[in-house]
C-alpha positions as CSV (number, residue, x, y, z in Angstrom):
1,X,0.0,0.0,0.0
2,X,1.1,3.6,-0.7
3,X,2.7,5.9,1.8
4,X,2.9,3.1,4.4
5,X,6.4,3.0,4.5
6,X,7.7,4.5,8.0
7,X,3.9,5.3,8.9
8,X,4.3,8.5,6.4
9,X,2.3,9.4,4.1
10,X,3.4,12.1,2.0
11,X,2.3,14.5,-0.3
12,X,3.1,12.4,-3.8
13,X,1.8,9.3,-2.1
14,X,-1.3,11.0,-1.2
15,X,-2.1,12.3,-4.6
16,X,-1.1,9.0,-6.2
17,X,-3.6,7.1,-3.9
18,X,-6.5,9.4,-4.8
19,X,-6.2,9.3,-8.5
20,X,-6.0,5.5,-8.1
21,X,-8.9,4.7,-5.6
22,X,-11.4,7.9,-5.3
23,X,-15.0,7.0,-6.3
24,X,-15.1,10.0,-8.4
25,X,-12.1,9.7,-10.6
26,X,-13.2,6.1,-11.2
27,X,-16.6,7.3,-11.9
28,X,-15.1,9.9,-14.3
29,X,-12.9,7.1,-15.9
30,X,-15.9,5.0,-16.7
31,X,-17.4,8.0,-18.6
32,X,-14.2,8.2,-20.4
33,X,-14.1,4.7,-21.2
34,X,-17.9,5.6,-22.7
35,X,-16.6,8.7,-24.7
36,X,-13.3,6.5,-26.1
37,X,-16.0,3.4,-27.6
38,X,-17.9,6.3,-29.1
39,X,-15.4,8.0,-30.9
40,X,-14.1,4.5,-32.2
41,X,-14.3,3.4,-36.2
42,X,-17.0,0.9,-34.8
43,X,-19.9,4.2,-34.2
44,X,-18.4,6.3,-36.8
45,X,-20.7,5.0,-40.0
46,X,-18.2,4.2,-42.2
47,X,-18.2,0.7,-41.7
48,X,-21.0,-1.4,-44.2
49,X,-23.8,-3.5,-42.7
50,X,-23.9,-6.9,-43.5
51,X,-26.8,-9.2,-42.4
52,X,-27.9,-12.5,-43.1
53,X,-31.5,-13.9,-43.6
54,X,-33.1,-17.5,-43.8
55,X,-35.9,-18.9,-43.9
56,X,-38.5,-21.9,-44.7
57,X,-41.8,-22.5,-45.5
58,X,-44.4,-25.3,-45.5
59,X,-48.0,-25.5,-47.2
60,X,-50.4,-28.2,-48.1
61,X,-53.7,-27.7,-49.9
62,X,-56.2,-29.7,-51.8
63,X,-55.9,-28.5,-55.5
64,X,-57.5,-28.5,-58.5
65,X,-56.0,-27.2,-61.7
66,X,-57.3,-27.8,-65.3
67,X,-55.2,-27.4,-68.6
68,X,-55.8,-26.0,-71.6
69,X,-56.2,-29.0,-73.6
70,X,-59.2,-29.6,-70.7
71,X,-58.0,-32.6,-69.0
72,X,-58.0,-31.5,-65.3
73,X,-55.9,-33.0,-62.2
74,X,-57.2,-32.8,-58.7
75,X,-54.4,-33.4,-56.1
76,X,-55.6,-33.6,-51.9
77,X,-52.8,-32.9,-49.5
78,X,-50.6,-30.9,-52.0
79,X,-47.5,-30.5,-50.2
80,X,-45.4,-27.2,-51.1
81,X,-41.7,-26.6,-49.2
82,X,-39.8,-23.4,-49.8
83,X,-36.5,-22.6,-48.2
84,X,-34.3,-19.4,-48.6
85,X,-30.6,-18.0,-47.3
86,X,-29.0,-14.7,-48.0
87,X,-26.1,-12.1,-47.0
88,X,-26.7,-8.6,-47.5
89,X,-24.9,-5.9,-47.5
90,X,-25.6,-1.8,-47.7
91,X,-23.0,0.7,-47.5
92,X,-23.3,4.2,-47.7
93,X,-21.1,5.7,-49.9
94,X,-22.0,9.4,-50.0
95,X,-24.1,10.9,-47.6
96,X,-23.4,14.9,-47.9
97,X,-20.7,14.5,-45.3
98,X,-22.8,14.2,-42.3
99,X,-21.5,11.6,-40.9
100,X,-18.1,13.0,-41.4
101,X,-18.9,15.7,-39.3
102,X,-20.5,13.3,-36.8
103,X,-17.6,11.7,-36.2
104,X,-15.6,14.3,-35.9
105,X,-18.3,15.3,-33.2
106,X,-17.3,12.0,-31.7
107,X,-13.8,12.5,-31.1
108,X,-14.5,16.1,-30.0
109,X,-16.9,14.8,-27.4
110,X,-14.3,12.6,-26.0
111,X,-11.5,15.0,-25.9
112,X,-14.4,16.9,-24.1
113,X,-15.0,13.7,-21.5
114,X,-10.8,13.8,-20.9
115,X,-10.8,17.5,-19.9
116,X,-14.0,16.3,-17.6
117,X,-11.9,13.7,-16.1
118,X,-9.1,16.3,-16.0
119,X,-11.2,18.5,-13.9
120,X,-12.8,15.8,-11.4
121,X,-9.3,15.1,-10.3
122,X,-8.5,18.8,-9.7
123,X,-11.4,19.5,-7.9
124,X,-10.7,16.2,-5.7
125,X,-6.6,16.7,-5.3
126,X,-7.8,20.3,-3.8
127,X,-10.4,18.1,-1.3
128,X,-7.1,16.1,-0.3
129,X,-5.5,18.5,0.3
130,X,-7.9,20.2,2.1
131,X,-8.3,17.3,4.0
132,X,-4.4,16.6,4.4
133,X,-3.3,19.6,5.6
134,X,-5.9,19.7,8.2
135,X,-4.3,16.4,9.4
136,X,-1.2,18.2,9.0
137,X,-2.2,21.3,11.1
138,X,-3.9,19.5,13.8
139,X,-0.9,16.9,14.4
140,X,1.0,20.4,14.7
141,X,-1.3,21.6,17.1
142,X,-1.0,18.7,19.0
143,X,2.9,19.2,19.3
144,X,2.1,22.7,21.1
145,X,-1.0,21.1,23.2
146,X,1.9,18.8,24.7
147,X,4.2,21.2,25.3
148,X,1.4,23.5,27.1
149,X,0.6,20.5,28.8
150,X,3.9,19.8,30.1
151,X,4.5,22.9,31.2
152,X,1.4,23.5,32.8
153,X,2.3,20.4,34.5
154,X,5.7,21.2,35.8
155,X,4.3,24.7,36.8
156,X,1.9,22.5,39.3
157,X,4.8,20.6,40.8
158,X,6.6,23.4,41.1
159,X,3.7,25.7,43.0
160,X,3.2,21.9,44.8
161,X,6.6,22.3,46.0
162,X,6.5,25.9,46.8
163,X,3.4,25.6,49.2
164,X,4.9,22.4,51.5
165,X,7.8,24.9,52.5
166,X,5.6,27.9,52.4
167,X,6.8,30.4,49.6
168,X,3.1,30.7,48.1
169,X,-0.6,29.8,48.9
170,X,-2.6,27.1,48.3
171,X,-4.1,29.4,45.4
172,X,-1.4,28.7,43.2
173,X,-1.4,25.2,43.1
174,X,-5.4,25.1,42.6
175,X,-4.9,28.0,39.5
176,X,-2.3,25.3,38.2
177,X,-4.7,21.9,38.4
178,X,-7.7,24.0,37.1
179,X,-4.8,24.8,34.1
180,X,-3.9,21.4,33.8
181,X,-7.4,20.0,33.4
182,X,-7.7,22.5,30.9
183,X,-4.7,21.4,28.9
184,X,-5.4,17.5,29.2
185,X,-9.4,18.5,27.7
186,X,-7.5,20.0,24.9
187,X,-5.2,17.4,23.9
188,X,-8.1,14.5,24.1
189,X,-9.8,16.6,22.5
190,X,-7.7,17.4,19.5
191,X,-6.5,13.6,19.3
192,X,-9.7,12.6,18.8
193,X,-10.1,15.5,15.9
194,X,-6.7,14.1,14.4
195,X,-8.2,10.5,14.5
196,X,-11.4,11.5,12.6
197,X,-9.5,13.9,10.2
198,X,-7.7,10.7,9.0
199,X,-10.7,8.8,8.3
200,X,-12.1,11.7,6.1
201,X,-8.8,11.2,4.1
202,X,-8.9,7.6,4.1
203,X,-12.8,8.5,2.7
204,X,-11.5,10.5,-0.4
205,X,-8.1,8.3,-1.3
206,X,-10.9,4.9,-0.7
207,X,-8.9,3.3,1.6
208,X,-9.3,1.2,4.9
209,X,-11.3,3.1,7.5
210,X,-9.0,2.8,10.5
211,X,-5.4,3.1,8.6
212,X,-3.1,5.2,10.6
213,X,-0.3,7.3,9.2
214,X,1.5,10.4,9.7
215,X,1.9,13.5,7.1
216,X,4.5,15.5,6.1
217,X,3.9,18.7,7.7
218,X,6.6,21.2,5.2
219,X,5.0,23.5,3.2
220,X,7.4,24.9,0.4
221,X,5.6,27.8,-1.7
222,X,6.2,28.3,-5.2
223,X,7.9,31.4,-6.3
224,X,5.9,34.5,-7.1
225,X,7.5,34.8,-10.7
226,X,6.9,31.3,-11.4
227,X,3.5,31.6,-10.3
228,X,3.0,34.6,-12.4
229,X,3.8,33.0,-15.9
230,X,1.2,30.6,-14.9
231,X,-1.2,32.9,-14.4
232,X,-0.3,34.3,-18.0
233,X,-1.0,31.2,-19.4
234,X,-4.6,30.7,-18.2
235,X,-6.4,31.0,-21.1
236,X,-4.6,28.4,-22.6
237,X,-4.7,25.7,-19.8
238,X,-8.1,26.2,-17.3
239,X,-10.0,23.6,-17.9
240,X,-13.4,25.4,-17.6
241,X,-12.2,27.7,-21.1
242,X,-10.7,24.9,-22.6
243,X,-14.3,22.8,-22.3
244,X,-16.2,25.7,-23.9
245,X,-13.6,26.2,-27.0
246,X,-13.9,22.0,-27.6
247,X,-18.3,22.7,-27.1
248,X,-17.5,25.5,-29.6
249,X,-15.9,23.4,-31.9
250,X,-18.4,20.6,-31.8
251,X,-21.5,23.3,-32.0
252,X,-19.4,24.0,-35.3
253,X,-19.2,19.9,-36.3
254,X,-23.0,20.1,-36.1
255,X,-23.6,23.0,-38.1
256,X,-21.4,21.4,-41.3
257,X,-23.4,17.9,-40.0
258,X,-26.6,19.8,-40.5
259,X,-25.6,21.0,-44.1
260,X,-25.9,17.6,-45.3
261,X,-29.9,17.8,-46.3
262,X,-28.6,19.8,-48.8
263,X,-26.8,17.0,-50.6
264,X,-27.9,13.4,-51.7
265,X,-27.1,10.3,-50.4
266,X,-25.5,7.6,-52.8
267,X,-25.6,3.5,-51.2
268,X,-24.5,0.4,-52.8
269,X,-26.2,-2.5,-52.1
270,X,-25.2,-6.4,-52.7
271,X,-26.5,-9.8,-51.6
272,X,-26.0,-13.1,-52.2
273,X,-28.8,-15.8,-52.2
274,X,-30.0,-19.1,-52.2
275,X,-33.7,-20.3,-53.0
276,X,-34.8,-24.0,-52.9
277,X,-38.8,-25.0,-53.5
278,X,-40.6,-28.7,-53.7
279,X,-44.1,-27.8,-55.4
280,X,-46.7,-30.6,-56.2
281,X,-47.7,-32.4,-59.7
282,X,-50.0,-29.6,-59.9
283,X,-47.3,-27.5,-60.4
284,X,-45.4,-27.0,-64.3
285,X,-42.3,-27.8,-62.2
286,X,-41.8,-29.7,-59.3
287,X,-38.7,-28.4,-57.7
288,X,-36.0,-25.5,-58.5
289,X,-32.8,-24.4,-57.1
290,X,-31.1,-21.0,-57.7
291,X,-28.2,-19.2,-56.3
292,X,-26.4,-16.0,-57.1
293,X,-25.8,-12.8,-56.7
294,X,-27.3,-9.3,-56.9
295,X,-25.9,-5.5,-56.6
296,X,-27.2,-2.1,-56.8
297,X,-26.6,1.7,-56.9
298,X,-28.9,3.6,-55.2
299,X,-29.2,7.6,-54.7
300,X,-31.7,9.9,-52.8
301,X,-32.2,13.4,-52.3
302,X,-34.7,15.2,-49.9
303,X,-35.4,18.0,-52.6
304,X,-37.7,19.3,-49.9
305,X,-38.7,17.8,-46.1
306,X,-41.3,20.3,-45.2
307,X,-38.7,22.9,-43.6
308,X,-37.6,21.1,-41.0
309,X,-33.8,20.8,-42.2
310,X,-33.4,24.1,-42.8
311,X,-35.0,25.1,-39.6
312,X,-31.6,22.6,-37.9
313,X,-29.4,24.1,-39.5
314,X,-30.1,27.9,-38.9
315,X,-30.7,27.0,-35.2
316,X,-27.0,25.2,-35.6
317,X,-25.5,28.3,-36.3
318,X,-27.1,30.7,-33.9
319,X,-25.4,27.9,-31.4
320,X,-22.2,28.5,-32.7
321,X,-23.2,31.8,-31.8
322,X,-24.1,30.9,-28.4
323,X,-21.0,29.3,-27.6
324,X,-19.0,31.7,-28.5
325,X,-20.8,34.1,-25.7
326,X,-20.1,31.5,-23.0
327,X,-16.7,31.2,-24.3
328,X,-16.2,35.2,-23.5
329,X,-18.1,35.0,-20.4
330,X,-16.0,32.0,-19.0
331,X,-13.0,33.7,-19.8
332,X,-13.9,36.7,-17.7
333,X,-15.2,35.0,-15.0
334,X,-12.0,33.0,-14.8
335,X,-9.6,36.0,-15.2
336,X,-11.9,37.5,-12.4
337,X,-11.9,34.1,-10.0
338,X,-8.0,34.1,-11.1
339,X,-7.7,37.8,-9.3
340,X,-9.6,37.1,-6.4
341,X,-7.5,33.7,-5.9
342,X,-4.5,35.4,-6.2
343,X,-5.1,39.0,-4.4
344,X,-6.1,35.6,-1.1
345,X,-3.2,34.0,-2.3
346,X,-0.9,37.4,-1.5
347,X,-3.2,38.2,1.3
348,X,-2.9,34.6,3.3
349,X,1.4,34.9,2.5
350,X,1.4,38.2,4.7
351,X,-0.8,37.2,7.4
352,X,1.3,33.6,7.5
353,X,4.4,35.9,7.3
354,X,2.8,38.4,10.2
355,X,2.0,35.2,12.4
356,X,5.5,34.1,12.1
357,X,6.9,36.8,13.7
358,X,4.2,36.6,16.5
359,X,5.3,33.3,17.7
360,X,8.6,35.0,18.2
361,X,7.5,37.7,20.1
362,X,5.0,35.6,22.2
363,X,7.8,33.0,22.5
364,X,9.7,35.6,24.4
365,X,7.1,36.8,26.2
366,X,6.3,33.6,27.7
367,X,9.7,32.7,28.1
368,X,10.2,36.6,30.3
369,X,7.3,36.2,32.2
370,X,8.0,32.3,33.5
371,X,11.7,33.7,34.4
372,X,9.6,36.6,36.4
373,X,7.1,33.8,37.9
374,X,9.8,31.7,39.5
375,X,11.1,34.7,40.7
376,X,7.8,35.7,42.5
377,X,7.3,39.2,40.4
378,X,4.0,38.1,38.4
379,X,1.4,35.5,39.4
380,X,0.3,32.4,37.7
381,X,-2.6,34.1,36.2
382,X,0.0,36.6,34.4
383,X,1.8,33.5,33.6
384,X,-1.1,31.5,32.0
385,X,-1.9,34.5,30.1
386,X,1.2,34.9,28.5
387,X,1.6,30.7,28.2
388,X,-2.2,31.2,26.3
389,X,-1.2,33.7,24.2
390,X,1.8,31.7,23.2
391,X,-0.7,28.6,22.5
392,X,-2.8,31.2,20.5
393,X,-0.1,32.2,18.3
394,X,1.5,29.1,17.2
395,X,-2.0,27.6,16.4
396,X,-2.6,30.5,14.3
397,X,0.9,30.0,12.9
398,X,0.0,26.9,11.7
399,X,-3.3,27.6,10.4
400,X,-2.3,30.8,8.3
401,X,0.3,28.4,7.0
402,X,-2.2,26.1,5.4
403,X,-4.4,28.5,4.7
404,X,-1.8,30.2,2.4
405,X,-0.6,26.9,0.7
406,X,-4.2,26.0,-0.1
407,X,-4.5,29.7,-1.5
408,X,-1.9,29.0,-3.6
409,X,-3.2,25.9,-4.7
410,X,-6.7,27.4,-5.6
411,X,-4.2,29.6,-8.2
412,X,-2.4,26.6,-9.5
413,X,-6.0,25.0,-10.7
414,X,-7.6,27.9,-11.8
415,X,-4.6,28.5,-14.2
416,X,-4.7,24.6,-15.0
417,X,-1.3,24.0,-13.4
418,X,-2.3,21.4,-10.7
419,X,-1.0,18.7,-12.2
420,X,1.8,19.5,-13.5
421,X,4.1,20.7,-10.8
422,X,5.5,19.1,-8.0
423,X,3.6,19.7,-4.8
């Protein structure tokens, strides 16, 4: 199994899990798998139908049949047998290039289906990592919660001490247990957050239930000029523009498919056949054989079909016109959502970049005021304050972190570069 080695499970293993497994993907790949038999020389028309027909039949009759010389010959329980076999065959040779133009639809339509599939797994690698950095951010937290923990812990032995020989009051050491209690509430509390963050990742990558694993908590951003050629490009790889130019361009196929009333239709046709019959002494013969063969050249042409081709193909080109609107309005509302994404993107850097330097400057606050506690200058509440907003500013630390690397991923899929860098 993937990203079991060690008990880690990092960020390629991850992604390579969820393409492989996710119900969606494999959803999307089965609709693939329908677009690829469509588009295939077996649906495209070209190919001739060939059939094969047989058959028999059986009659008996009391007859009475007179000549012309007037002598007459009655028969009862005239027995007739006929039996038949054939192959036939029709191809269409000409047929005003419609079904050209169908199967050019056809291959458009699955190049349509791949950018589909392309886009399920963008919009489910952004899910896992969603998911996966919330794994990543809680086991984080936990790291602090223990260190809080422990040194909400010493802090009670240490006010423990302190009362037997009678430095402080009992009010100390009953601050520190309430503190403590506080601390262990926490921790169980985000352990069992981490626990059922897991399972919502083994959900997405469709994996067991109650596997454990650990994640790689580095984040390394992308650089803002790289990011920026990316965004350049957008046009040319988001997956939402390049859907409506492929609609465009089958909207187009169906326009020329359309056109196709106008021309005739030329078919060859061919069979070969084999007839047998038995006929009574009624009959001027009583049995006959005959094979062969048998071709033709057939044309038609719908000179007029009451209007209703020409009606299809006007409404084909007015949704050519159609299409091309979307394709303009889904370029601007991507250039827009591209703005917005990256404006958060730059946003989420700074405040990750502010929060940074706050777990330095609460670090050595925290640090000053446990130096002035022992030292009997400020009280334990003073100290759990600044121990709380130390807790405070390393959990925001680690959420702005994520926050900004899931900003930037938003970017990388908007400008269709999700899968094609290294994350």
């Amino acid at each position: 199994m993937l990203g079991q080695s060690n008990g880690l499970l990092t960020k390629q293993d991850a992604i390579a899990e969820t393409l492989q497994n996710n119900f969606g993907i494999t959803i999307a790949a089965k609709n693939l798998e329908i677009a690829d038999n469509n588009q295939g020389i077996l649906n495209s028309g070209y190919l001739p139908s060939l059939t094969g027909t047989a058959g028999a039949s059986y009659d008996i009759q009391d007859q009475e049949v007179t000549f012309q010389s007037g002598e007459a010959n009655i028969v009862d329980g005239a027995e007739t047998t006929r039996y038949n076999a054939s192959l036939n065959l029709s191809y269409t040779l000409f047929d005003g290039l419609g079904r050209y133009w169908d199967y050019k639809t056809f291959q458009e339509q699955y190049n349509v289906s791949k950018l589909q599939v392309r886009e399920t797994m963008e919009t489910t690698i952004i899910q896992m990592f969603s998911v996966y950095f919330e794994v990543a951010r809680i086991t984080e937290n936990i790291t602090v919660l223990e260190d809080v923990f422990f040194n909400t812990e010493r802090r009670l032995k240490r006010a423990g001490y302190a009362f037997e020989y009678g430095q402080n009051n009992k009010l100390d050491v009953l601050n520190a247990e309430v503190d403590l209690v506080t601390d262990s509430i926490n921790l169980l509390n985000a352990r069992q957050l981490l626990a059922n963050t897991k399972r919502d990742l083994n959900v997405i990558s469709n994996l067991d239930l109650e596997r454990d694993f650990t994640v790689d908590t580095t984040v390394v951003f992308i650089p803002q000029l790289v990011l920026e050629n990316y965004i350049q490009e957008a046009d040319t790889m988001n997956v939402r523009v390049l859907q409506a130019k492929k609609n465009k361009t089958i909207s187009e196929n169906n326009y020329k498919s359309s056109k196709s009333i106008y021309l005739p239709t030329v078919g060859l046709t061919g069979s070969y056949g084999w007839n047998e019959g038995n006929f009574p002494s009624t009959s001027f013969s009583q049995a006959s054989v005959s094979t062969g063969f048998s071709a033709g050249l057939n044309l038609s042409w719908s000179l007029f079909d009451g209007g209703s081709g020409i009606t299809s193909v006007k409404n084909a080109k007015i949704q050519i016109e159609s299409q091309e609107t979307l394709i303009e309005q889904i370029v601007k509302e991507v250039d827009r959502d591209i703005l917005n994404a990256q404006g958060d993107y730059i946003n989420r850097l700074k405040i990750y970049e502010l929060q940074t330097q706050n777990v330095l400057t609460a670090t050595n606050n925290f640090e000053r005021s446990n130096e002035q506690y022992k030292l009997g200058q400020i009280s334990s509440v003073e100290l759990r304050q600044a121990q709380v907003n130390l807790l405070n500013a390393k959990t925001n630390k680690n959420l702005a972190k994520y926050q900004a690397k899931l900003a930037e991923l938003q970017v990388l899929q908007l400008t269709g570069q999700l899968l094609n860098v290294d994350l």
